[in-house]
C-alpha positions, 0 to 999 in steps of 0.5 A: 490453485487446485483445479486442473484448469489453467490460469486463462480458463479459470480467469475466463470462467471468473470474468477476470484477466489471467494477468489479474489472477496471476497477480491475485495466485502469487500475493495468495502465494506471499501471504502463505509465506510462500513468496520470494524473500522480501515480498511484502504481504496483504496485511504489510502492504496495508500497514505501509500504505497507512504509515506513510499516510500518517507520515504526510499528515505529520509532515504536513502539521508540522509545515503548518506549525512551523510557519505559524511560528514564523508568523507569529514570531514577525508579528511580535517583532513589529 
């Protein structure tokens, strides 16, 4: 950010492409609080990620306990 070399020539330097190190510049940018309004940080993005993770497990235990009760509950009426 404060060489005087252009994006391509540091990405060239870093064995890394310019879109990849532009991508890398702006959440650099955003985890300053210096993105556009509504731009997620790192630590945001990682705290999404994990929420919606946990949500899938939830959803999926209660998809379980929900026809286990229906098993149960036929399994009584016979």
């Amino acid at each position: 950010m404060s060489s005087e070399k252009t994006v391509t020539e540091v990405a060239r330097d870093l064995g890394v492409s310019p879109e990849g190190l532009r991508g890398w510049v702006e959440q650099a940018k955003v985890d300053r609080g210096e993105g556009p309004a509504g731009a997620l940080t790192t630590a945001e993005r990682e705290e999404l990620v994990r929420l919606r993770r946990k949500v899938r497990e939830q959803e999926a235990t209660i998809d379980v306990r929900g026809k286990a009760t229906a098993f149960f509950a036929q399994d009584k009426m016979r």
